[in-house]
N, C-alpha and C positions, 0 to 999 in steps of 0.2 A: 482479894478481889476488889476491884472499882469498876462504876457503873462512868458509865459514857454518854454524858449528853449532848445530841445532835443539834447544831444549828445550821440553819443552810448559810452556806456563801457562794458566790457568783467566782471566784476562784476554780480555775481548772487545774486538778493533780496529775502529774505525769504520775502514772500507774506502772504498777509491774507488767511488763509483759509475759503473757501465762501460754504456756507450751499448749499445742494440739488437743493436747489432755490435760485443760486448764484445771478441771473441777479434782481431777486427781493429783494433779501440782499443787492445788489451792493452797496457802501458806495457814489458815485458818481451820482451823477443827471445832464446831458448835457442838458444845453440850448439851445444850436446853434453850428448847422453846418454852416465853410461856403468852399465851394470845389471849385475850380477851378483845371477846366481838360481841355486837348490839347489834339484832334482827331488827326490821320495821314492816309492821303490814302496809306502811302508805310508802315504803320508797322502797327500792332496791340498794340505795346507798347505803354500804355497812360501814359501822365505825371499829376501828381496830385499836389497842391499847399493846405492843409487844415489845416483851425485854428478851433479848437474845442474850446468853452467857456461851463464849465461845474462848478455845486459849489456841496463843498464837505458836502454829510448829513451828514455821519458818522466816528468815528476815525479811520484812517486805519495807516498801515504801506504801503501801495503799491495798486494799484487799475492798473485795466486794461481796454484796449482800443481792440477792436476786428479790425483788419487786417489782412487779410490772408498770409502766410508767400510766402517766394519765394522755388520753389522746380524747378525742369532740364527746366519745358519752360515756364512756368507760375507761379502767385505770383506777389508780391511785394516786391519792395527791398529799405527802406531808405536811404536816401541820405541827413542826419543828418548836416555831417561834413561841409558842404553848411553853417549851420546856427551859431549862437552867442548862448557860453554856460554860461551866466555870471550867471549862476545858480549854475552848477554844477552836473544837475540834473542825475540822474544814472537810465537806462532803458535797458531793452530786448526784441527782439520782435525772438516770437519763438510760433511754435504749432499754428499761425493764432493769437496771440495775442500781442499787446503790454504793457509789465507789468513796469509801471512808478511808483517810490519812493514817497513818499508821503512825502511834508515838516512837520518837526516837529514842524514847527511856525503856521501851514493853521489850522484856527478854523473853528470848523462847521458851515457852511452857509455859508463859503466866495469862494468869485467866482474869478478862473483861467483861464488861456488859455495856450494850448498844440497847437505850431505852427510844422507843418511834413511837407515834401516834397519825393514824393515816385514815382516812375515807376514801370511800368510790364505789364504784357500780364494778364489780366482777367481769369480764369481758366472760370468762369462764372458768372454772378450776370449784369455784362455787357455784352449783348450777341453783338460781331461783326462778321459782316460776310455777304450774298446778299443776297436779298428777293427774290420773285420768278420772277422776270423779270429780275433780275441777276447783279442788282445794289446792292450797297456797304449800310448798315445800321448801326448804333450804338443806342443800345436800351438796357434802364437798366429793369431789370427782378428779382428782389429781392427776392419777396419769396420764403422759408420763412424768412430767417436766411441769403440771400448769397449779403446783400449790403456789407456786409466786403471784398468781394472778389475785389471792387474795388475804395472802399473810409474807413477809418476810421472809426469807429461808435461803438456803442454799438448796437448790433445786434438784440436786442430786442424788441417786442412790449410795453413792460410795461416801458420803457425809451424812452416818445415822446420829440420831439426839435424839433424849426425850424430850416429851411435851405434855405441859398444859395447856389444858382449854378452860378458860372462862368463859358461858355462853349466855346471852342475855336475851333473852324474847320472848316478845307476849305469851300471857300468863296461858293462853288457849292451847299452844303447845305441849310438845315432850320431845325430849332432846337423849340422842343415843350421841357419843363420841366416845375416839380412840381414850383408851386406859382405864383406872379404875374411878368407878362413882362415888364422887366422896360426900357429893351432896347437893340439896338445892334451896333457896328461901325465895321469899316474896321479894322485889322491891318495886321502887319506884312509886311506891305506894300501891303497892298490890297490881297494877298494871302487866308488871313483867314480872318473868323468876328468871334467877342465877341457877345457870348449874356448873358443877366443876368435877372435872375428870383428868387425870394426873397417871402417867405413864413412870414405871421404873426401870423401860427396858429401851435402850435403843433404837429407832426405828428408822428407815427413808421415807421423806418426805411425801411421795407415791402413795403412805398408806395411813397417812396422819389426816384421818378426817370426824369431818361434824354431821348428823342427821338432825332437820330438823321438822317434824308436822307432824299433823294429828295423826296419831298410831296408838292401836291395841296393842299392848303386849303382855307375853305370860312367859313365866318361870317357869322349862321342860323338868329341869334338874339341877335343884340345889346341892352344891359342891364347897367341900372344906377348900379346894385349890382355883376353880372355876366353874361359876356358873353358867350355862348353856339358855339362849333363853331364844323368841321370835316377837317381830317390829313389824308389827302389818298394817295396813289401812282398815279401821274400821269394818269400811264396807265391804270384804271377802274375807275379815279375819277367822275365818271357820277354814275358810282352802287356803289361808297363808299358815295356819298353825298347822293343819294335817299334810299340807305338802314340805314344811321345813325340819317336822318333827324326824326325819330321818339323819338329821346331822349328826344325832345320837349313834347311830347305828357307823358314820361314815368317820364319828372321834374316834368310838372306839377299833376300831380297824389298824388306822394311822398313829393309835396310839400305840397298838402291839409289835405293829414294825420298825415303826421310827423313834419311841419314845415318849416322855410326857411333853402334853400340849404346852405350846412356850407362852400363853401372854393370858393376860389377867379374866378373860372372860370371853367365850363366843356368844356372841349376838348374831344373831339373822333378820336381816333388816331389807323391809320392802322398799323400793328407791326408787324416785324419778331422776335419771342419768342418763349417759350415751351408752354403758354399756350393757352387757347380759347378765355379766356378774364381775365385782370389784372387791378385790381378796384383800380391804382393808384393814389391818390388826385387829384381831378380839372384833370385830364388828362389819362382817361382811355384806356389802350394799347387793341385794338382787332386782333386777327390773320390775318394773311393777308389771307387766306381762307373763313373766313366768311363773305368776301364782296363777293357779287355774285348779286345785284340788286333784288333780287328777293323776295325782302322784308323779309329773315327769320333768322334777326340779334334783331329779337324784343325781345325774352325773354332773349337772351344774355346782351343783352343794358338794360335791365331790371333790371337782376341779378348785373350788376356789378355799378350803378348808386344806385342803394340803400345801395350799401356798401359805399357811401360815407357819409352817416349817421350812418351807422352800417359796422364798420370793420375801418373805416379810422378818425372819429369823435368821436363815442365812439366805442371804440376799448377794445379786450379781453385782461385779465393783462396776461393771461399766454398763452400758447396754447394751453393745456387737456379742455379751454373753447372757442375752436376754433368757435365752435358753434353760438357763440354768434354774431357771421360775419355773414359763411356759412350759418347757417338756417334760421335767418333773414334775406338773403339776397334770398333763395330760397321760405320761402313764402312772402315776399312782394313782388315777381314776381308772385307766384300763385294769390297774392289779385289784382294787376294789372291787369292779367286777368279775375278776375271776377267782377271788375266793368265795364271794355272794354267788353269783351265777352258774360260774363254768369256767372252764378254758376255753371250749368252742362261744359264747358268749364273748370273751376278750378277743380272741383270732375274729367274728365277725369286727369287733368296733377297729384294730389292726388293719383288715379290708378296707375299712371305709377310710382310717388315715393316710393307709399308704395309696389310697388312689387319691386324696387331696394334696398328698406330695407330688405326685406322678404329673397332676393336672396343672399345680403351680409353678412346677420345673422350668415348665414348656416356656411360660413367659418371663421367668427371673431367675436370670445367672447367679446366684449369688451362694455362697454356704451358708451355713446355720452359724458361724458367728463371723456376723455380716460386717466390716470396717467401714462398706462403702454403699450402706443407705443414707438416700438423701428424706425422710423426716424419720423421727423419733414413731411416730404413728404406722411406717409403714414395717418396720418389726413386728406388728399383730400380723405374722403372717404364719401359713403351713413350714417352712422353715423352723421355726423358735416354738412352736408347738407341737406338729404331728413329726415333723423330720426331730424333733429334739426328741420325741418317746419315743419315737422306730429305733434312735440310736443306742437310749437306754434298752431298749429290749433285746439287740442286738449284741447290748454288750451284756447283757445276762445270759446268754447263750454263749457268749465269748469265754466268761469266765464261772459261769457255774454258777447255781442259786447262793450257795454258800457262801462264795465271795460279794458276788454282788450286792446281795442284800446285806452285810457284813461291812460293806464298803459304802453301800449308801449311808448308812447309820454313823460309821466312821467321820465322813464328810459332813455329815451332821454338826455331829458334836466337835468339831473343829472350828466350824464356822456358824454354828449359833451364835444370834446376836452382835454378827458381823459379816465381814464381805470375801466373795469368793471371784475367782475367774474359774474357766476352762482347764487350763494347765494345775491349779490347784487340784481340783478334782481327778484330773489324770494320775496326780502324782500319790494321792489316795488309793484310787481302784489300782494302781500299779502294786504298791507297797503291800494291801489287802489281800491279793488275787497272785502275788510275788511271780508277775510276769512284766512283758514289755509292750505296751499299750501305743506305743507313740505314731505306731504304722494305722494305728486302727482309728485313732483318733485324729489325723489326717489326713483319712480317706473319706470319715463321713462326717465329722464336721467342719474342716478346714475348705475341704474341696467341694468345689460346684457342683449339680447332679449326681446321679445315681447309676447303676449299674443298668444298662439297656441290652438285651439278652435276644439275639437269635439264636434258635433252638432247632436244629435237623437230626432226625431221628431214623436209622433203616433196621428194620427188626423182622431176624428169620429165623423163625422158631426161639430158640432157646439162647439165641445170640443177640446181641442189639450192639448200634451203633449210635454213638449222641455227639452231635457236634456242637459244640457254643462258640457262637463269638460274641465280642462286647462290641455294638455300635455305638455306641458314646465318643463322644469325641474328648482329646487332647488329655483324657487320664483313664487309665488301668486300673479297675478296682481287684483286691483281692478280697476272698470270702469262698465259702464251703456253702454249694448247691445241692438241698436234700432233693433225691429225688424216689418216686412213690412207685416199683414196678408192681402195673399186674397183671394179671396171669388169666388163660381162662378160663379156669377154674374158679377164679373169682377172686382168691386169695394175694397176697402183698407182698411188697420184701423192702424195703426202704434201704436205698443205697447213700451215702455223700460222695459227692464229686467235691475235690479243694482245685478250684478256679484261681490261675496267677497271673493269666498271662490272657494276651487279645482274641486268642485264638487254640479253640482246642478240642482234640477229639477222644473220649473215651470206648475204650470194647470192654464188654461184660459178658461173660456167659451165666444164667440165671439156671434155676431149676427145674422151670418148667417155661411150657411153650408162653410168651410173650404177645399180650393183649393189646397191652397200652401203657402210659408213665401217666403221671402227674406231678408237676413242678412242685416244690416249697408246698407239701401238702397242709406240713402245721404250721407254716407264715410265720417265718424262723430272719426271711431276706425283704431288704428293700430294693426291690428290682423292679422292671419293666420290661415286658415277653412283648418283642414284635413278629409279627408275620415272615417265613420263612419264604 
């Protein structure tokens, strides 16, 4: 291993040019982060200390390092000339990247390290600024793409590394970060404390972050493998401990289906951010809004704890397979509720997703693993979350609890602590469930919208007549429509119809005189019943 010290020069390198799919061409693989930062009460300028150790797969002339550049109040700005150039190495850092020379001696496989030292004001990725009782916070917020705004990295999910944190800041704080706690002391002459936290697992950069302000916090349950703990704000820490205290209840669940929990510790951490909740490794950030005591942080605690198996453990290679996070992470909240609750409990929260699909359709063309969104942001949509659990749930029905759940688990342990796409996962549930999946899986996630359903019905006595057509334009979905007869005696009979084609008419004759139907009684389909 040799460390690599950076000097700037005014020299431009012709760079490799990097395919469509540069971050997954990257010729570079990072091993480890390791950052050391200085908070300040009187600035927002943080000072940064990071050695990247990364080994090269493939030949390049030049490979780059993502840091956001410095522009009039925000950015980063190296401060190179600090360090020892007995390289000579020649780099630019421009447009948010740093693009580093590549030796003409470095063979493939062999592993370097790139030492920087940077200042600046965070544009965003580290949110600072007061929570809502009007104290002072430091809190990283990465997704999807924005840990470059205030550390070094390669900015993507499909380049996992672990990471240290070195944290520095006045002494009036407390500091939660990704990995395990290894410890803290005074410096600066009792001014400030160090703390240090130190990962052994792999992670993308999406979920490698720091908390840092004044927080209560208490140990739920001490653990030989992991500890479980909550990070609240003083001032409500009564309704941040009794509303998080259910994460206990939401491990053990995800622990009996999926396995043991994969990373060194859950934390539940009160946060000032943009989002609701951020399914960061071992240390999940919840808005400071949704502590309110009153018990209704459970399906949020739900969602974002199962991405620690899904999204932060095995994690998507790209982002058009966002899905593979988001919709496993919204039905293993739906299945949490219906071993807690019910089944009718899950079919309501089902209702409410498949009308958020149905509603988002109308305005965006797009499938569930999208090529052709224009930001990274606009993936938080009903597509990558409620259409990615309809799909799962559909395909639980597809192949039977047995397989499914069998197949989820499978996909699991394949791709713990690494990356998955779409097609991986088919080739799973296919091998699992020893059927041919490939129809099914590009009809609802490949293809645009959903099945649009006119329904004509003429029913005499004991006979009935159902007519469907799909108004959907430019694709045919196939799929088996339950349908619910009854009778007027009050009683039921559940038929399937298997639906293939644009247009079709079923005759039945039933047992008794015919009342009425009712579509997908147990919300089995993703569809939409228009007006006949």
């Amino acid at each position: 291993m040799r460390t690599l010290y950076i000097l700037a020069s005014a020299l431009i390198i012709c760079s490799t040019t990097f395919a469509q799919h540069e971050y997954l061409d990257h010729p570079v693989d990072i091993l480890n982060y390791d950052v050391s930062i200085e908070l300040e009460d009187s600035t927002d300028e943080i000072r940064v200390y990071e050695l990247i150790t990364f080994k090269l797969d493939a030949p390049c002339d030049s490979f780059f390092i993502d840091l956001f550049s410095q522009n009039d109040s925000t950015g980063m700005h190296l401060f190179p000339e600090i360090l020892i150039d007995f390289e000579n190495t020649k780099f630019r850092h421009e447009n948010d990247r740093i693009w580093i020379h590549a030796k003409s001696e470095w063979e493939v496989g062999s592993v370097h390290e790139i030492k920087l030292f940077f200042t600046g004001v965070p544009e965003t990725g580290l949110i600072i600024g007061k929570n809502k009782f009007g104290n002072r916070t430091f809190f990283g917020d990465n997704w999807p793409n924005r840990a470059h705004h205030w550390f070094a990295c390669i900015d993507h999910p499909s380049d996992k590394a672990t990471i240290k944190y070195t944290v520095v800041a006045p002494v009036h704080y407390q500091c939660i970060a990704t990995g395990k706690f290894l410890g803290r002391k005074l410096v600066n002459d009792g001014t400030k404390m160090k703390y240090d936290f130190v990962t052994s697992i792999d992670l993308p950069t999406k979920v490698m972050v720091i908390g840092v302000a004044d927080f209560f916090w208490d140990l739920y349950k001490p653990d030989p493998g992991f500890d479980v703990s909550a990070w609240v704000y003083p001032e409500n820490k009564e309704e941040g401990l009794s509303d998080m205290k259910v994460s206990l209840e939401v491990l053990d669940y995800f622990i009996e289906i999926l396995g043991a929990y994969p990373f060194e510790k859950l934390a539940n951490v009160q946060s000032t951010t943009q989002f609701g909740g951020m399914e960061n490794a071992g240390n999940i950030f919840y808005d400071e809004n949704a502590v309110t005591g009153e018990g209704t942080m459970e399906a949020l605690i739900a969602h974002e704890v199962a991405h620690q198996w899904f999204g932060n453990s095995a994690s998507e290679e790209d982002w058009p397979h966002l899905w593979l996070s988001e919709g496993f992470a919204t039905y293993l909240t739906d299945l949490y509720f219906e071993q807690k609750y019910g089944r009718e409990v899950m079919n309501e929260r089902l209702i409410g997703e498949r009308i958020r699909v149905l509603n988002f359709a109308k305005n965006y063309d797009h499938p569930v693993v999208d090529t052709e969104y224009e930001e990274l942001m606009h993936l938080l949509n009903p597509n990558s979350y409620q259409k990615g659990a309809w799909f799962l749930h559909m395909l639980r029905e597809e192949v039977g609890d047995s397989s499914f759940f069998a197949g989820i688990r499978t996909y699991y342990k394949a791709y713990q602590y690494d990356n998955a796409n779409t097609e991986d996962f088919r080739k799973i549930m296919e091998k699992v469930s020893e059927s041919n999946l490939e129809r099914f899986f590009l009809q609802w996630l490949y293809t645009p919208g959903h099945p649009i359903l006119e329904i004509a019905s003429d029913i005499k006595g004991k006979n009935a007549e159902i007519a469907i057509q799909q108004m959907q334009e430019d694709h045919t979905f196939e799929f088996d429509l339950e349908i619910e007869v009854i009778f007027n005696n009050r009683e039921t009979e559940l038929i399937s119809i298997p639906v293939d084609s644009n247009k079709e008419t079923f005759q039945f004759e039933s047992r008794g005189r015919i009342k009425g139907y009712r579509i997908d009684p147990n919300v089995k389909l993703l569809f939409e019943e228009v007006e006949y």
